[in-house]
C-alpha positions, 0 to 999 in steps of 0.5 A: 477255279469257280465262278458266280455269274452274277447279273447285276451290282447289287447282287455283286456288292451283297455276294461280294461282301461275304465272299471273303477278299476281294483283289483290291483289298489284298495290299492292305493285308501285306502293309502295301496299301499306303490308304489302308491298313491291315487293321482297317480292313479287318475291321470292316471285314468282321462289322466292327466299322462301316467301309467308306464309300468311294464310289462318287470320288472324281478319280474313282469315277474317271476310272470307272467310266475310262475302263471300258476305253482302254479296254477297247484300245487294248483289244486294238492294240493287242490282237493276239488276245481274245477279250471276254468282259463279265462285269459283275462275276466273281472268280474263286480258288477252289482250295481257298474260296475266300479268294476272290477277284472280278476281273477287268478283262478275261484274255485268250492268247492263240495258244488257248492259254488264259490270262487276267487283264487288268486296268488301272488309271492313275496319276503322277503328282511329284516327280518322285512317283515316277520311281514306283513306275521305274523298271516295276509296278506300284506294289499295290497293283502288283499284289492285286495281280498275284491274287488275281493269279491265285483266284482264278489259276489263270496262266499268264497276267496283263497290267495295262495302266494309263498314267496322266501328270503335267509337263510345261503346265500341259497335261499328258498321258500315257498308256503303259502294259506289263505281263507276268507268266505265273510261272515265273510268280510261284514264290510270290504266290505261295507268300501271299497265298500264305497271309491271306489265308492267316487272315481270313483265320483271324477275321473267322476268329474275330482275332485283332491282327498286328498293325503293319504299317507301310513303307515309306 
């Protein structure tokens, strides 16, 4: 693994735009983005349009300023772990440095193993939601984890996520955690390893890739 310690979010956001793709980009790439397509990312990715600026949406925001909460909670409720937070540092696959991540959290279990955390909020609209939440994860958030995985080749990863929606007109929340060993993700990892270097080829190229819709 590699790592550019950068101080600051400018720097972030200039090295970040040339490095290659980033986790929250990944889905897309595999048709798991219900956002954005593959097609749009490489768009942007090779300057043919502008990538919309998310930064001041009201749910972009909340989980940006919640982040360092939950964190904080995780490291309460999970003593096992040692946390580092480097919020600006890029992490990179030697073999394919185009993939990279900057990580929520950075865990050391007792054993000196190394792990990613990562951190979401998110929130349920319809009672069908829940069924992305049933014994699984969004594939979105599942995706960014695999990338993560190979971006760093940390051992093991932690998604924690805190979920709000309404019940009796009340609003509730609720904190779930999820962990994966990478052993047990080599497959998955080798398939998007895969796509992902086919397409970093075809934005090198400035070759169109075919529109992968997703599921729905």
């Amino acid at each position: 693994m590699g790592r550019i310690e950068i101080n600051n979010k400018a720097e972030w956001l200039k090295v970040r735009a040339v490095q290659g793709i980033g986790g929250s980009e990944t889905a897309c790439i595999i048709g798991k983005n219900p956002y954005k397509s593959n097609l749009t990312l490489w768009q942007e990715k090779t300057g043919k349009i502008k990538p919309e600026d998310i930064s001041e949406k009201p749910a972009v925001k909340y989980g940006k300023e919640a982040e360092k909460h939950i964190r904080a909670l995780f490291a309460l409720d999970y003593p096992e772990y040692s946390i580092e937070y480097h919020e600006f540092d890029i992490l990179f696959n030697d073999d394919y440095p185009f993939i990279f991540c900057t990580l929520d959290g950075e865990l050391t279990d007792t054993n000196g193993r190394k792990g990613v955390l990562e951190i979401k909020t998110t929130g349920i609209q319809r009672s069908s939601q829940w069924a992305e939440w049933d014994n699984r994860v969004p594939d979105s958030y599942f995706v960014q984890i695999l990338h993560q995985l190979i971006a760093t080749g940390y051992d093991f990863a932690v998604l924690t996520v805190q979920i709000k929606y309404h019940k009796d007109g009340e609003l509730r929340k609720i904190i779930r955690s999820y962990k994966w060993e990478r052993s047990e993700l080599i497959d998955d990892m080798e398939y998007l390893t895969k796509k992902e270097v086919e397409f970093w080829q075809q934005i090198q190229e400035n070759k169109t890739p075919a529109l992968i819709l997703p599921e729905i």
